[in-house]
C-alpha positions in Angstrom: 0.0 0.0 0.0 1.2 3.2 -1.0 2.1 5.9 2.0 0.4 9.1 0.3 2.0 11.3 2.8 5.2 9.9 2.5 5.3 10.4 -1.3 4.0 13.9 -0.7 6.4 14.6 1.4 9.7 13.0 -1.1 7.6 15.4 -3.7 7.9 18.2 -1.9 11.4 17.8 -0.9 12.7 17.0 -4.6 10.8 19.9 -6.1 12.6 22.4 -3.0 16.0 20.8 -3.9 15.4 21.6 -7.2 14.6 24.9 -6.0 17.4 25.8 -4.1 20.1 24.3 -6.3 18.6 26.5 -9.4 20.6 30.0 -10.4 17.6 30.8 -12.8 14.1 30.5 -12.0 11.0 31.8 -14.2 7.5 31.5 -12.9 4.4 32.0 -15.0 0.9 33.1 -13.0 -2.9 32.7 -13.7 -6.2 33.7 -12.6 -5.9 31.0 -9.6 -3.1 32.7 -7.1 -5.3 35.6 -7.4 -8.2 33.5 -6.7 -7.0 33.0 -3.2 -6.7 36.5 -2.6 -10.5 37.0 -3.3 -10.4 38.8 -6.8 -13.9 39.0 -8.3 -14.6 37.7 -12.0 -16.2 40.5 -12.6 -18.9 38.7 -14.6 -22.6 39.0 -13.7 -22.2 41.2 -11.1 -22.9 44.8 -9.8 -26.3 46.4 -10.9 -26.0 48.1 -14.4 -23.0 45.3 -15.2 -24.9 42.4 -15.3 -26.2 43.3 -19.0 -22.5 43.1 -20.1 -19.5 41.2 -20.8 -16.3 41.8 -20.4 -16.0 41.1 -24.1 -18.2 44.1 -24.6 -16.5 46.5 -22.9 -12.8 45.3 -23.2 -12.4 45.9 -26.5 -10.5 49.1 -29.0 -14.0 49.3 -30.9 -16.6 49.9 -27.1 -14.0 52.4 -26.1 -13.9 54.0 -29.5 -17.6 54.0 -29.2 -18.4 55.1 -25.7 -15.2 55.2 -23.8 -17.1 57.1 -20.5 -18.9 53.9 -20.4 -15.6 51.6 -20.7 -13.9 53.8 -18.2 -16.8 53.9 -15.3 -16.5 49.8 -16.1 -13.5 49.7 -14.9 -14.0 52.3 -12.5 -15.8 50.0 -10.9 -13.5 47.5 -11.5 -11.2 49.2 -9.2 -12.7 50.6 -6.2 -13.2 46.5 -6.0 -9.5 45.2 -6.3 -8.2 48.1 -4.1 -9.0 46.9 -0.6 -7.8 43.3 -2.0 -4.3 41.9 -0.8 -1.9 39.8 -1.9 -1.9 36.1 -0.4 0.8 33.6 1.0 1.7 32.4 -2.4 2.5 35.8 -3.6 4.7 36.7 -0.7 6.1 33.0 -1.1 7.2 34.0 -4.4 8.8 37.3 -3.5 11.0 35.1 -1.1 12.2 32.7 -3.8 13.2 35.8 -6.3 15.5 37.4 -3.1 17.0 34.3 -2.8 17.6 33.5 -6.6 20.5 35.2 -8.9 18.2 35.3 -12.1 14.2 35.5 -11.2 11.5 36.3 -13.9 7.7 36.2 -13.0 5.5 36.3 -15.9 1.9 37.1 -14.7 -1.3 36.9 -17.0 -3.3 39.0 -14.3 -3.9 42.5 -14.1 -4.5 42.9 -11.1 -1.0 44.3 -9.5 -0.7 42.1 -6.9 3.0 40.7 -7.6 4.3 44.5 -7.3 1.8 44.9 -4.3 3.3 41.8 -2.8 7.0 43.1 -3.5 7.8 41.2 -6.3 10.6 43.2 -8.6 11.0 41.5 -12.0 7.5 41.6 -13.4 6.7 41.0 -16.7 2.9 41.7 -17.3 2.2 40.8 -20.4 -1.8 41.3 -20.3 -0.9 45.1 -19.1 -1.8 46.7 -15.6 -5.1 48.1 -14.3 -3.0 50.5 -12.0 -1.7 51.5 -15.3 -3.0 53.9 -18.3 -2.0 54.6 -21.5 -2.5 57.8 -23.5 -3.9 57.5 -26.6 -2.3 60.5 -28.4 1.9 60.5 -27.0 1.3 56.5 -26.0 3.3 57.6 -22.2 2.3 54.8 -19.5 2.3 56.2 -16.2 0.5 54.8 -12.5 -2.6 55.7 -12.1 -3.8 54.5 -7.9 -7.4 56.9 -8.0 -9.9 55.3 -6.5 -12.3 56.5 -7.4 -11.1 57.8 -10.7 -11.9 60.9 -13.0 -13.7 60.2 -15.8 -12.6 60.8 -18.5 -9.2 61.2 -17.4 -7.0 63.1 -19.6 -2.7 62.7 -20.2 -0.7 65.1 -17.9 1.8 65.5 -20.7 -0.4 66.6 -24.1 -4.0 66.4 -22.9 -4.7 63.2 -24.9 -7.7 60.7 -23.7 -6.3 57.9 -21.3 -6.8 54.4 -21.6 -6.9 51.5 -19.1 -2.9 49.8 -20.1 -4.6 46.4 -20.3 -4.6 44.2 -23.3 -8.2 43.8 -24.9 -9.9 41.4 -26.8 -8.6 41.4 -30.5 -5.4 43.4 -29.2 -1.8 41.9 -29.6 0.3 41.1 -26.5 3.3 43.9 -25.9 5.9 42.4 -28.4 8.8 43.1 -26.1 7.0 41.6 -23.2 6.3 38.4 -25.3 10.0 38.2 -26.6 11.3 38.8 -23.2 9.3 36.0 -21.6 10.2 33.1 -24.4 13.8 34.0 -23.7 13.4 33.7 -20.1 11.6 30.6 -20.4 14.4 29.6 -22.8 17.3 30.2 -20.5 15.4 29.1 -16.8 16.9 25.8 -15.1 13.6 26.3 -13.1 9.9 27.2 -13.7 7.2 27.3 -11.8 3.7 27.2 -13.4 1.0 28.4 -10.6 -2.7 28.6 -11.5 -3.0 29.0 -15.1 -5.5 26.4 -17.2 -2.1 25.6 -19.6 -4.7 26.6 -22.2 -4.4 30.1 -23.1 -1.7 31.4 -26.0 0.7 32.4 -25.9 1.3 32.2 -21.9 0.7 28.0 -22.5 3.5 27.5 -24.6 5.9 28.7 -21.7 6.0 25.8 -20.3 6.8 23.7 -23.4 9.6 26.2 -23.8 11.3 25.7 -20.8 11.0 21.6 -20.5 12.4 22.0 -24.4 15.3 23.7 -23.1 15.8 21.0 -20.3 14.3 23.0 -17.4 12.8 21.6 -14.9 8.6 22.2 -14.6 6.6 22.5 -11.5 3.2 23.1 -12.0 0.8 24.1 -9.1 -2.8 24.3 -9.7 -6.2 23.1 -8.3 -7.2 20.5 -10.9 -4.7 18.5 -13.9 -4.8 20.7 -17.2 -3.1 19.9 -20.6 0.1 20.8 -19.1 0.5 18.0 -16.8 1.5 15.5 -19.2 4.3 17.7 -20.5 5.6 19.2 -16.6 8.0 17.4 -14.2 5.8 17.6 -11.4 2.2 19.0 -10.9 1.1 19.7 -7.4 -2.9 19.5 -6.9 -4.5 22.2 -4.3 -3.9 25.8 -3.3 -0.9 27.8 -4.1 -0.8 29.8 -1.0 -0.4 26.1 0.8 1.8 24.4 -1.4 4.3 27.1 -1.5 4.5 27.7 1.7 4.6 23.9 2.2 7.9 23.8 0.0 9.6 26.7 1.4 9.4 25.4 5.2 10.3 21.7 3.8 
């Protein structure tokens, strides 16, 4: 009979020796270590936003159309992520980047918890709610008003502001992209935490970095199309299962 604790327990030793022997780590995040930190979906909620989607109102052509509308959306969007902190897994991960000599963290939120959390080398490559973009000189500054002016205009020419997030039918930031498929290149490490492995071009990091003979963790709360291809994969909560590993 198998000792399921026991094998836990090897697997979580091998996977922190592994760790700690690595000089490059790259870890790629998802919707689920923000999950645990009680971020909305913003779907079907809140009065006048239950007769949208966010693929009505997260796109170039409804801010084109009615931006005021696209910017009190995400007004709203904010006053609800701003009382929201960041959870064990994200402070775990800070932790693992002081202690490594090359650290990348590729995150598919938005939501700005990694910087929040203390996290340093943060590629976002789906953009930055804290963030806005002028549409006229394209400058990208913060942006922390809760709430927010609308329509908020650029402190430099005057220009219309946008919400530095990456819409539906937008392309990801090249230089973001090329940056992460090197780092995933290079890693001897990654760490794959709460991502469904099926989304483009964030899944193929992981394929990157086994192809290049790194070794792949993943951590989520059910298998995805990843776990065939990864080293390891860790069922349950991130917050738990780092913290598990870093006090192994």
């Amino acid at each position: 009979m198998i000792d399921v604790s026991r094998f836990y327990f090897i697997l979580m030793d091998e996977i922190k020796s592994k760790l700690n022997t690595s000089q490059s780590i790259v870890v790629l995040t998802g919707a689920g270590i923000s999950a645990e930190s009680g971020i909305p979906t913003f779907r079907g909620q809140g009065g006048l936003w239950r007769n949208f989607r966010p693929e009505q109102l997260a796109t170039p052509e409804a801010f084109e159309a009615n931006p005021q509308l696209v910017w009190e959306w995400y007004n709203w969007r904010r006053e609800l992520l701003a009382p929201i902190s960041p959870n064990p897994a994200h402070y775990a991960l800070v932790e693992i980047e002081r202690q490594t000599p090359q650290f990348t963290l590729i995150t598919q939120n938005v939501d700005g918890l990694h910087g929040k959390a203390g996290s340093r080398n943060v590629i976002e490559i789906h953009g930055n709610i804290w963030k806005v973009k002028c549409t006229q000189c394209g400058s990208i500054t913060d942006n922390f008003d809760v709430p927010m002016q609308i329509l908020p205009a650029c402190q430099i020419c005057d220009g219309l502001l946008r919400p530095n997030v990456v819409w539906f039918g937008e392309m990801l930031p090249q230089e973001e992209l090329y940056t992460s498929q090197r780092a995933a290149a290079e890693c001897e490490f990654m760490l794959i935490i709460g991502t469904s492995g099926i989304v483009q071009p964030a899944a193929s990091f992981g394929l990157i970095a086994k192809q290049s003979g790194a070794y792949v963790v993943e951590i989520n709360i059910e298998r995805t199309p990843l776990s065939e291809v990864v080293d390891r994969t860790c069922i349950g909560k991130a917050s738990e299962i780092l913290t598990r590993i870093m006090s192994q």
